[in-house]
Structure formats: structure tokens, C-alpha cells
C-alpha positions in Angstrom: 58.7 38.7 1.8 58.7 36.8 5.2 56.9 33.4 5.9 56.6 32.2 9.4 59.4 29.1 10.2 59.1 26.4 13.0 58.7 27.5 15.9 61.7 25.1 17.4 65.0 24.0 15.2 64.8 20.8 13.9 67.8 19.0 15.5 71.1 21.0 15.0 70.0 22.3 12.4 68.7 26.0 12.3 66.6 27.4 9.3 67.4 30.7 8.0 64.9 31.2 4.9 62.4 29.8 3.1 63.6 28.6 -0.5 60.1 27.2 -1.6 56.7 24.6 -1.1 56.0 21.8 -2.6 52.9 19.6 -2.9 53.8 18.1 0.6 56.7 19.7 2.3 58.7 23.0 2.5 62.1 23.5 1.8 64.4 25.7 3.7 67.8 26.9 3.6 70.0 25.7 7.2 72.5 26.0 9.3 74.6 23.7 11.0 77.3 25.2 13.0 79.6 23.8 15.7 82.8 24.5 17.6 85.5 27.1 16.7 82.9 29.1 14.8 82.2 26.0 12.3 79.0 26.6 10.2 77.5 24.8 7.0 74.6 25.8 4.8 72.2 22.8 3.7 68.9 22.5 2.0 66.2 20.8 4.9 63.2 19.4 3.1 61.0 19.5 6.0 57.5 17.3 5.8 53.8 19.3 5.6 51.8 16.3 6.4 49.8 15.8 9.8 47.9 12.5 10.3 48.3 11.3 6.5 49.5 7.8 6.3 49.5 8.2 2.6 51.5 11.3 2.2 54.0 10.2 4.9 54.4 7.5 2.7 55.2 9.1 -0.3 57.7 11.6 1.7 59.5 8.7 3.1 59.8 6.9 -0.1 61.5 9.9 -1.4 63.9 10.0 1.1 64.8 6.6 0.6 65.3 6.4 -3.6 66.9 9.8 -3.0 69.1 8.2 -0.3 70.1 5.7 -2.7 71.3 7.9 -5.6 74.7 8.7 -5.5 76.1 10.3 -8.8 77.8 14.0 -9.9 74.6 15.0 -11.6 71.9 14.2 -8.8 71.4 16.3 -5.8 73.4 14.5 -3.0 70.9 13.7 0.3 73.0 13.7 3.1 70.7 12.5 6.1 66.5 11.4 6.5 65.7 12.3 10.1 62.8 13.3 12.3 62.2 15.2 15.1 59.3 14.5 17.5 56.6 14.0 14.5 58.6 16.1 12.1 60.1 14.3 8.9 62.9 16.0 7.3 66.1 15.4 4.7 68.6 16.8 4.8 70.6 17.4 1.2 73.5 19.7 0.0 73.3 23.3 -0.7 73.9 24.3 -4.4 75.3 27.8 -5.2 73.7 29.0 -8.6 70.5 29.2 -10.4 68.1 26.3 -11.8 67.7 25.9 -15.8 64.2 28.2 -16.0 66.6 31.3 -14.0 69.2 31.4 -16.4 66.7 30.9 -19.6 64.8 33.9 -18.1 67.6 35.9 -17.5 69.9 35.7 -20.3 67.0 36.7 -22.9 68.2 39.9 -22.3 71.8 39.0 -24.1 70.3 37.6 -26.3 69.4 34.6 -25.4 71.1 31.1 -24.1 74.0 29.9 -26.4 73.1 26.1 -28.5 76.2 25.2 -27.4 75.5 26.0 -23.5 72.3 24.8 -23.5 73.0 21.4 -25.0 76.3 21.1 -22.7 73.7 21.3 -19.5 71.1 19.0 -21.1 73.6 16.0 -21.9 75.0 15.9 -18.1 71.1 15.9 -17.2 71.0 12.7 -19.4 73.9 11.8 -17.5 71.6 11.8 -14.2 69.1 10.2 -15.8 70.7 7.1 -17.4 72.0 7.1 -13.9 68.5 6.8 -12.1 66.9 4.7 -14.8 69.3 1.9 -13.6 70.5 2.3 -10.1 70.6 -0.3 -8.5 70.1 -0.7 -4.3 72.9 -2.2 -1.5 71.5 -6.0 -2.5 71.9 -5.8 -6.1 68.6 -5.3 -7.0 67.6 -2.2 -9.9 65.6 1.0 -8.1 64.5 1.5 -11.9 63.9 4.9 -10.7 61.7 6.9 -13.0 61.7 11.0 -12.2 58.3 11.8 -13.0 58.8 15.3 -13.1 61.7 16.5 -14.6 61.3 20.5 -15.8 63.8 23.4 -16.2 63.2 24.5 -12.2 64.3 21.1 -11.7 67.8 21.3 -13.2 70.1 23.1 -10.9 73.8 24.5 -12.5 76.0 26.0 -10.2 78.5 28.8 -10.3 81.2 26.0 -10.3 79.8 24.8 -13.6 78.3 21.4 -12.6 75.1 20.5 -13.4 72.2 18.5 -10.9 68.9 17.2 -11.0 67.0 18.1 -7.6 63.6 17.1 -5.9 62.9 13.3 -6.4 59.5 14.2 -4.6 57.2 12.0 -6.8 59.6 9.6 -8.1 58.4 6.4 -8.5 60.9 3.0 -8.2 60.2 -0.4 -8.5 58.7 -1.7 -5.3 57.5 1.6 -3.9 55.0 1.5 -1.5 53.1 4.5 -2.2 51.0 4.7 -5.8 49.0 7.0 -8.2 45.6 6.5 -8.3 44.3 5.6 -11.9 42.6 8.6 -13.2 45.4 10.7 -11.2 48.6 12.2 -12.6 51.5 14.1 -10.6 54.0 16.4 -12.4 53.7 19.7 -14.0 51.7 19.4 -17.4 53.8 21.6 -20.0 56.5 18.4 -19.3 54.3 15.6 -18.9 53.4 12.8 -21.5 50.2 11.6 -22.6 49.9 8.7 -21.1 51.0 10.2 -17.5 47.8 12.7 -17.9 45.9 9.6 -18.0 47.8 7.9 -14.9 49.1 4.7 -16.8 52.0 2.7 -15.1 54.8 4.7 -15.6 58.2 4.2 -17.5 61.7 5.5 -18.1 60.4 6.8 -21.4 58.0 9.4 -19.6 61.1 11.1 -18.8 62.2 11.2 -21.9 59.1 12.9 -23.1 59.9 15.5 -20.7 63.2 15.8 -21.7 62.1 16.3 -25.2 60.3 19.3 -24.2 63.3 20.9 -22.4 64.7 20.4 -25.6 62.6 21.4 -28.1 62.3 24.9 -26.0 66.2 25.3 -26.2 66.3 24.7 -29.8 62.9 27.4 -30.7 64.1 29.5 -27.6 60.7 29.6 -26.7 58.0 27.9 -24.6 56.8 24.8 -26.2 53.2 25.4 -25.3 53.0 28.7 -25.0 50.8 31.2 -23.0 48.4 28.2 -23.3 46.8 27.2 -19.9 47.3 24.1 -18.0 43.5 23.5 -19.0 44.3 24.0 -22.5 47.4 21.8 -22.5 45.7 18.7 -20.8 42.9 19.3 -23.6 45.5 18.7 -26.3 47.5 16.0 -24.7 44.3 13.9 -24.2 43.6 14.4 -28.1 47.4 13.3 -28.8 48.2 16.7 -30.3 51.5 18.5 -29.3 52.5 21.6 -31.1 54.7 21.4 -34.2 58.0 22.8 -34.0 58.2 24.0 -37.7 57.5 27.6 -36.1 59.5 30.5 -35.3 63.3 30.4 -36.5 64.1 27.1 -38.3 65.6 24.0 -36.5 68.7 22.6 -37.3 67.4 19.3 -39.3 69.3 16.9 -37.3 68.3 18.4 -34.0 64.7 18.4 -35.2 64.9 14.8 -35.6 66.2 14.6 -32.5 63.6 16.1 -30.9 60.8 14.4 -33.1 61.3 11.0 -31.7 62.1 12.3 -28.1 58.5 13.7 -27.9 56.4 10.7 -30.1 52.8 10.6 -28.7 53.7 6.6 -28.6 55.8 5.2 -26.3 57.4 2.7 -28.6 58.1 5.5 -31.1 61.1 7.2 -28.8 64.0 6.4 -27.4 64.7 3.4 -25.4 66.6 4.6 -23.1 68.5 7.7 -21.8 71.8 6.4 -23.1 70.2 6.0 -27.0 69.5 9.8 -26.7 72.6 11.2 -25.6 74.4 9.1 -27.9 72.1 11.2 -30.7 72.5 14.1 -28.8 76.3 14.1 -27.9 76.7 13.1 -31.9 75.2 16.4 -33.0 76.8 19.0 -30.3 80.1 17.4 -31.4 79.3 18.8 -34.7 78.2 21.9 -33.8 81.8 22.7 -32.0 81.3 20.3 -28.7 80.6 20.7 -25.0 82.2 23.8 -23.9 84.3 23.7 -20.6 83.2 23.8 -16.8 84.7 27.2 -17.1 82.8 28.3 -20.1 79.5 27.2 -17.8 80.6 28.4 -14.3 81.2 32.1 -15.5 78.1 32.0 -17.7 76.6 31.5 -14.5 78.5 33.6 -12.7 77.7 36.6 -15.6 73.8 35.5 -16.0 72.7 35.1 -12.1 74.8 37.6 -10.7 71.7 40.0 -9.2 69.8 36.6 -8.0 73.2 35.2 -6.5 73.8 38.5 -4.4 70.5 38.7 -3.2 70.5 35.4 -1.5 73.5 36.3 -0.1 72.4 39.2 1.5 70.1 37.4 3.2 72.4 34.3 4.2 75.0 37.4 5.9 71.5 38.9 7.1 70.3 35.4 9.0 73.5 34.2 10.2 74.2 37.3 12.3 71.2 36.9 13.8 71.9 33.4 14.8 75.5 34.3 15.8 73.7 37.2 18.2 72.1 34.2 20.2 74.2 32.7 23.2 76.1 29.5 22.6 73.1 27.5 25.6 70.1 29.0 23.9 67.7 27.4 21.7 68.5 29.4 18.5 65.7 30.0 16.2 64.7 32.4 13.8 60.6 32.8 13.5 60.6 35.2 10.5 62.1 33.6 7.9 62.7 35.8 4.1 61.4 33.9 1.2 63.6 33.8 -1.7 62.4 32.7 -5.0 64.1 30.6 -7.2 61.5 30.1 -10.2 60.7 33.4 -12.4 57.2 34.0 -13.4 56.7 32.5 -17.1 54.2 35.4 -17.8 57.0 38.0 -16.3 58.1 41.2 -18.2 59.8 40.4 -21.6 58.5 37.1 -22.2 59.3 36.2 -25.6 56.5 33.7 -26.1 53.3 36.4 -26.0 52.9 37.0 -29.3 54.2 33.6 -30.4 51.6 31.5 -33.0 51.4 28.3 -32.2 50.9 25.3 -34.6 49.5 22.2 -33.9 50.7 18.6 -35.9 47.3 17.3 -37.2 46.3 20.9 -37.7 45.6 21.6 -41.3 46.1 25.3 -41.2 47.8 27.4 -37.9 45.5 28.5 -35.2 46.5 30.9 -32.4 46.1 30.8 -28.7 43.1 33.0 -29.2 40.8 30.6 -30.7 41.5 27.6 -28.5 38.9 28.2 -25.7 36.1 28.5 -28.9 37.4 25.2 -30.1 37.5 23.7 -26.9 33.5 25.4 -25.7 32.6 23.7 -29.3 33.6 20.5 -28.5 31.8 20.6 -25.3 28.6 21.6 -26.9 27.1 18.1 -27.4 28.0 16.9 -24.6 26.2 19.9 -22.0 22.8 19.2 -24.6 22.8 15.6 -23.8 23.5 15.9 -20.4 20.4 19.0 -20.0 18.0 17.1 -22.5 18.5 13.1 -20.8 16.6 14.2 -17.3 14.1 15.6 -19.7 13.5 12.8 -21.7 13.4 10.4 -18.6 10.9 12.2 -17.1 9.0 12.0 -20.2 8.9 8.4 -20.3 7.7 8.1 -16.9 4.6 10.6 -17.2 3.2 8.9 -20.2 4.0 5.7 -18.3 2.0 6.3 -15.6 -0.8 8.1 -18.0 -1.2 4.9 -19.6 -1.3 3.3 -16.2 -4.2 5.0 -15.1 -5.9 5.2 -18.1 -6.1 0.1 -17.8 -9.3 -0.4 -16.3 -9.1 -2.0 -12.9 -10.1 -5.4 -13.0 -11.9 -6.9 -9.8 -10.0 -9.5 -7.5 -10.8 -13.2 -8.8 -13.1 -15.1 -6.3 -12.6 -18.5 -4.7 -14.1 -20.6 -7.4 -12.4 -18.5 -10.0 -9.2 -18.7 -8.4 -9.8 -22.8 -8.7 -10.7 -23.3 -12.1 -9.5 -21.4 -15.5 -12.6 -17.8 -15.6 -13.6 -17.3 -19.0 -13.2 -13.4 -19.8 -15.5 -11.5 -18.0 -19.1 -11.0 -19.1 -21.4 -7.9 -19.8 -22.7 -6.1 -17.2 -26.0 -8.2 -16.0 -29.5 -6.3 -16.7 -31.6 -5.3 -13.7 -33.4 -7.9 -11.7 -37.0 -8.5 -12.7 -39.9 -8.5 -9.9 -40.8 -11.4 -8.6 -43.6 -13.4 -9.9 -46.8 -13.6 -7.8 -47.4 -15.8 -5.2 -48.5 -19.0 -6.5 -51.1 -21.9 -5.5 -50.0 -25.4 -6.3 -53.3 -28.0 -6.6 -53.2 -31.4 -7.2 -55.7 -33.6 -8.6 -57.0 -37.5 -7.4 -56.7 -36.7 -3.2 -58.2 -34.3 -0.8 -56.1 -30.7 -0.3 -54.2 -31.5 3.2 -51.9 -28.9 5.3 -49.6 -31.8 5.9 -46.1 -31.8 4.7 -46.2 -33.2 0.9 -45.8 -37.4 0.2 -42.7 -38.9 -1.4 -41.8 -38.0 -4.6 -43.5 -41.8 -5.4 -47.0 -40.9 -4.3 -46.7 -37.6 -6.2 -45.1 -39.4 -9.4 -48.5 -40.1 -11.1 -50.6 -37.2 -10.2 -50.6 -33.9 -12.4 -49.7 -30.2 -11.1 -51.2 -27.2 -11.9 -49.7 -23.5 -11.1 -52.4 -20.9 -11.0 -51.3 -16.9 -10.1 -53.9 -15.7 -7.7 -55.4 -12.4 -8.9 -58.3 -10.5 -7.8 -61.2 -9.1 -10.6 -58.7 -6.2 -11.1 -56.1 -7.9 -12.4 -53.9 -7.0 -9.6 -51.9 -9.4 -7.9 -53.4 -9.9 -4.4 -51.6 -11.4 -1.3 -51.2 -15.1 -0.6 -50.1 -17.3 2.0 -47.1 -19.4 1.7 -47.8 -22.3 -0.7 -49.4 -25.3 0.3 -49.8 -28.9 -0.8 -53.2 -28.9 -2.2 -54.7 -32.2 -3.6 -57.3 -31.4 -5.6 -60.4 -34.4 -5.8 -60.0 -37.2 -8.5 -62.4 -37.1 -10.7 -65.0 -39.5 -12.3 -63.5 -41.8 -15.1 -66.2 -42.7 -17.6 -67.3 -46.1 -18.1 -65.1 -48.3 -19.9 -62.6 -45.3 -20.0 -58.7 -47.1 -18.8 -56.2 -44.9 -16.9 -53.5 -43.1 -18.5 -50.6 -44.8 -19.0 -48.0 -43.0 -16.9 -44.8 -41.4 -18.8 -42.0 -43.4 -18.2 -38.9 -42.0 -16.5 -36.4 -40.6 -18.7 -33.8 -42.5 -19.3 -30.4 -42.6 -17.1 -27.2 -42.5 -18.8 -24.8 -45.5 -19.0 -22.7 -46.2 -16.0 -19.2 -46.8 -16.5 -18.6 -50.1 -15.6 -14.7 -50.0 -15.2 -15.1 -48.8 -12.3 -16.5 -52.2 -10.5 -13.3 -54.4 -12.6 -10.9 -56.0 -10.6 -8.5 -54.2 -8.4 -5.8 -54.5 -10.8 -8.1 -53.0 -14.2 -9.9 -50.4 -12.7 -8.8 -46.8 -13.5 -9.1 -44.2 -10.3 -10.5 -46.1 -7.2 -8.6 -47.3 -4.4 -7.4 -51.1 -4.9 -9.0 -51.6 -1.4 -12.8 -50.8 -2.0 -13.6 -53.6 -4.4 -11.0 -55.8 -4.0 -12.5 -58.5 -2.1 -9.9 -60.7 -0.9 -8.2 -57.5 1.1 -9.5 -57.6 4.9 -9.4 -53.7 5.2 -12.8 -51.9 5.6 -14.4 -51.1 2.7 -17.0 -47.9 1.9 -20.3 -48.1 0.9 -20.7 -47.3 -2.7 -24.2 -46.1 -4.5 -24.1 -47.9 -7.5 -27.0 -46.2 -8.4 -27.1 -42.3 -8.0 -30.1 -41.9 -10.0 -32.5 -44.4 -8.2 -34.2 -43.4 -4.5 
């Protein structure tokens, strides 16, 4: 398989295959080379991003914690450089096969020796208790936490030493770059609770991890399984990790060992890195100990041979090509072979298929099989609530707005209402009679006159008679306006006295308060009857009743 390379080298250096992508940059195998036939292969980790401050950031504060780490069991970085707009570190080539290779391999012999495998795991606590507290060129500690530490991560050579590679999402005290809460970075079969749900990290989340490399070498097995990364987020965010009382039995003291690496807690694990290799190096020593550099170079040698020669193939392969070029040239190679260094977990003779997994807080085992039925039963009450809530909001707004329409509309308040307190409205007011017939108004003791009528004095004493004009029919005829009509006084008899006249009625008391002295009185102006004050002064009608 061929991917296409850049289309210029990037400095002297001259890529000659493709060893794998990552979330933001590729990594290639190079070439340096230089007079009297000198050449060098290196590992170029060559940036992705294009006009992403945030991801440039990120890159380039991997290159500087890697920069910064110096130590047998951490991949060496030898320069950070750029080219034009291309970013790019520069680290040392490592002849061998990562921790997931040889697993994958050697189940064919039977599987990886406890011995062996523990031997590589200790000097990757080395690198770790290492990172956790480097400290930079003024003293201060990097507190350097990996973040993603996982069997393709662990890289052992055919010379039988034993490195951590790609820092790419490592996180030190003081980066710039940061996960978003609600975010997580790192592969999820490795990763700790509390990274799924993006809390601050800590040099216990590696731990954690490590506790899964180690629980896997101890069942020879896959911790989680064939499960999904959907299914494993799923259980992480319930605090359930599977049990390791499965498959062949643990040694006791390893299990323990493992137990407290992987708590669900933080403060239920190892403090540190050096705590758990002390643990660890306790039990390998009595077990038979470490074996030698030798022991782990020709393991290596025995268990990667077929991966070891292929690469070489196509290292002879490249280099000839880039020897065929003239000395002046720009060298390049466009078509670049891809070489994989990570097998397949589902690949061919996978001994985890079949394997049952058991959960801790389960109380009886359940298989991969039934977890997606457990998982869609979960969900069930949540997708009803979130079909039936826009139903039952709708709901309340119809009847709302039934109940709207069904209020009687009540008319606008006029002026006078507006000004005083309305009492509640009143019935409906019945139809408006006819009018009354034109009446004739007659007067007796004067003469009838069209003149306009007298004061209400000359008309005090005289009486007033209404009479409806109607003709024989008893139908109302036409009249003209009404008149003053003073109808003749008539003849008293002798001796006969007028009629007293009927006094007026009687006019209710006048509040005299109101006439006190300025200082007594209750709601005039001081001015109007205060008499010693030169200002103008109203007229008042002390009698409203009287003409």
C-alpha cells in the first residue's frame, strides 16, 4: 500500500515511507545522508494542521515537553524545525516492534512469557516515574502526565531496551493548549473514568492505563474485550470495569496489584509510579526476576522477525531510489509504501472472541451479546420523555388559548370611568320607550302670552297643569312646540283669603368652617378670607341655593 508523501523534502531530510497518522500529524520514516556516502534513518513527525491556531498549539507543545525529556525509556527527540509553514520533529529511529506487535504475534507460541512481559512493563514505569517529575532547564517540574499510554505506545527493540513514544497529547504544567470540559483525548480501552469525563488530569490517569496493560498481561487477554468503544464509554461512565476473576486464575498478589492500579477512585491507587513498581518489582522478584537484555532482544528478534524483514525490504527498496538521484537534485520520493505497525485487534486468531466477560457490580456474568439490549433499555425512558414533552407542551398551549377565547371581551372603560372606581357592569338596558305626546303647559291667574316665560319668582305662586293633546279618537294628534300659556285667574268668592303659598323646602346646613380664620379653616386657600393679606381675593357665593 502506497500513500502520497510531500511533494518537496522537508530540509535535509528525505522521507522514504509512511509509518502512520495521528489525530494531527503523520509520521514518516527519513533519511538524512551526507558526504562519503553517510546516511541515517529517523522518525519525522510532520504537522497536518493548516490555519489552526489551536492545533499548532498543541503540536508545538509536544515538541517542547518532548524536547525536554531525556531518559533510556523515552523516545529521544532530536530536533523541532519547520520548513516554510511545515512543522516537524525530528526523533530517533527504533528497530523492533511496539508492545501490541509482539502480544499479537507470539500467541502463536503460546503466548508472551509473565516473566517477559513484566520485565517490559517495569522499565515503562521507569519512563513514567521519569515524566511524572521532570523537571525543565530553570528548575521548575514539567509534571508531565502521558495521557495516552497503550501497548502501540510501548516500543521494545531488537536490542532489548524498552521506550515510550508519541507524547502527542501530553499535558504539563503550564501548557498552553487545553481540553475542553466535556472533551477527552486518548484511546478508551486505556483511559480512566474521570478522563471520559474531561476532569483536570493527573499522574494517576496513567496509572489507570497502566493497570490495564497489566491486567491484559496477567489474563493474556483483552481487558474489555470485542466490546465497542461505545460500549466501553457506556460502562466507564457507570464506574463499572470488568472483573478479572475470569479466564485462567491470577496469581493473588498480582491481582492485588492490579486491583488498586485500576480503582474507579483516584485516591484508591497508587500515588505515584514509583509506589507501583516498588509492588511490582517485589512480585517479579519472586517469580524468578527480570530476565536479561538478551533474554528480551532475541525474544524480539524470534517474535518480529517477518514484520522486521519487511520493513527492511522497503528501507533497501527507498534508499536505492534516493541514491539513483544526482548528488544537486532535489531528492524526493512521491509514492511513499505504508508500513503498519499496529495489528488489527479483531485479526485472525484473536483469543478474546469467545471470551465472557464479567462485570464487578454485576450479580451474575453477562456476555458481550446482551450489552447493546441493556444499554437500548436504559435509553428507553429517556427517548419517551424526550417524544412525549413537545406533546404535552403543545397541549398546554391549545387549552390555553381555548380558554382564552372562550373570556368574554369586555368593552374599553370610558373617560369618566377611567376617573372614578366603575361598579361591575350592569344588565343589558331594555328598549327605549316612545316618546310621550306633545304636551300643552297652561297657567292660571294671567293671560296666555307667546313671550318668553317670567322668572322663576313670578311663576313661584301660580299652579301648572300638563294636558296631552288628543283628538276624539284617542290618537295623539300633532302639536306645536310648547308655549307659555297663562291661563285667566279666576273669581275668588267673597270673604274667601288666598292660599297660603308652600314654603320652599328647606336648604341643608352650610358648613361654616369654611368662613373660620385663615389658620382654622380646612381646604381653602389662606388668601381668600384672610383679610389682612393685600392679594386679590375671589368672589365667593355664600349661598348656592338662593337666586
Amino acid at each position: 500500500m502506497y500513500a502520497e508523501g510531500p511533494s518537496m523534502p522537508l530540509g535535509r531530510y528525505h522521507l522514504i515511507a509512511l509509518l502512520g497518522q495521528g489525530g494531527m500529524a503523520d509520521v514518516y520514516l527519513a533519511c538524512t545522508r551526507g558526504p562519503s556516502g553517510f546516511r541515517k534513518l529517523l522518525v519525522v513527525k510532520l504537522a497536518r494542521f493548516t490555519g489552526e491556531p489551536m492545533l499548532a498549539t498543541m503540536f508545538l507543545d509536544e515538541a517542547r515537553i518532548a524536547a525536554q525529556l531525556e531518559h533510556p525509556n523515552i523516545v529521544q527527540t532530536y530536533e523541532i524545525a519547520e520548513d516554510g509553514s511545515r512543522h516537524y520533529i525530528v526523533m530517533e529511529f527504533l528497530d523492533g516492534a511496539n508492545l501490541a506487535q509482539l502480544r499479537h504475534r507470539s500467541r502463536d507460541t503460546g503466548g508472551m512469557s509473565p516473566r517477559i512481559a513484566l520485565t517490559i512493563l517495569l522499565q515503562v514505569l521507569e519512563g513514567l516515574e521519569y515524566a511524572h517529575e521532570a523537571r525543565a532547564i530553570n528548575g521548575r517540574e514539567l509534571k508531565v502526565v502521558h495521557r495516552d499510554l497503550s501497548p502501540g505506545n510501548i516500543m521494545v527493540t531488537a536490542q532489548g531496551a524498552v521506550k515510550i513514544l508519541d507524547f502527542g497529547i501530553a499535558k504539563a504544567a503550564g501548557s498552553y493548549s487545553s481540553t475542553k470540559t466535556g472533551k477527552f483525548s486518548g484511546k478508551l480501552g486505556y483511559m480512566p473514568p474521570e478522563q471520559l469525563r474531561g476532569d483536570p488530569v493527573d499522574v494517576r490517569d496513567d496509572l489507570f492505563a497502566f493497570g490495564v496493560i497489566l491486567a491484559e498481561a496477567a489474563l493474556n487477554a483483552k481487558l474489555w474485550g470485542r466490546m465497542t468503544d461505545h460500549q466501553i464509554a457506556g460502562r466507564l461512565a457507570n464506574s463499572q470495569i470488568p472483573t478479572l476473576d475470569r479466564g485462567k486464575p491470577i496469581d493473588p498478589e498480582l491481582r492485588a496489584i492490579c486491583k488498586r492500579a485500576l480503582a474507579l477512585e483516584r485516591r484508591h491507587r497508587y500515588p505515584s509510579a514509583f509506589d507501583l513498581k516498588t509492588d511490582l518489582a517485589r512480585y517479579l522478584a519472586a517469580i524468578g526476576g527480570p530476565v536479561s537484555p538478551r533474554e528480551l532482544s532475541q525474544f524480539v528478534r524470534t517474535t518480529a522477525a517477518d514484520d522486521r524483514a519487511k520493513l527492511q525490504a522497503v528501507i533497501d527498496a527507498q534508499l536505492d531510489k534516493l541514491g539513483a538521484q544526482s548528488w544537486d537534485a532535489v531528492p524526493t520520493i512521491t509514492d511513499l509504501p505504508l508500513i503498519a505497525h499496529t495489528p488489527s485487534p479483531t485479526g485472525p486468531g484473536d483469543a478474546v472472541a469467545t471470551q465472557e466477560i464479567v462485570f464487578e457490580d454485576d450479580p451474575e456474568p453477562r456476555t458481550t451479546a446482551a450489552q447493546p439490549a441493556a444499554v437500548a433499555a436504559r435509553r428507553t425512558p429517556r427517548r419517551l420523555l424526550a417524544l412525549t414533552s413537545p406533546l404535552l407542551v403543545l397541549m398546554v398551549v391549545l387549552v390555553a388559548a381555548r380558554s382564552w377565547r372562550a373570556k368574554p371581551s369586555t368593552p374599553p372603560p370610558t373617560a369618566v370611568q377611567a376617573a372614578t372606581s366603575a361598579p361591575p357592569p350592569a344588565s343589558p338596558a331594555p328598549p327605549t320607550p316612545a316618546p310621550p305626546p306633545p304636551a300643552r303647559l297652561e297657567t292660571e291667574g294671567a293671560e296666555a302670552s307667546a313671550a318668553s316665560p317670567q322668572p322663576d319668582d313670578d311663576l313661584a305662586n301660580r299652579s301648572m297643569r300638563l294636558e296631552p293633546s288628543q283628538d276624539g279618537g284617542g290618537k295623539q294628534r300633532p302639536r306645536p312646540p310648547v308655549k307659555w300659556a297663562v291661563a285667566p285667574a279666576k273669581a275668588r268668592p267673597k270673604g274667601e283669603t288666598a292660599p297660603t303659598p308652600t314654603p320652599a323646602p328647606s336648604k341643608p346646613p352650610i358648613d361654616t368652617d369654611v368662613y373660620l380664620a385663615p389658620s382654622d379653616k380646612r381646604s381653602l386657600d389662606a388668601d381668600v378670607l384672610d383679610e389682612s393679606s393685600a392679594a386679590p381675593k375671589p368672589t365667593i357665593d355664600r349661598n348656592p341655593w338662593e337666586n
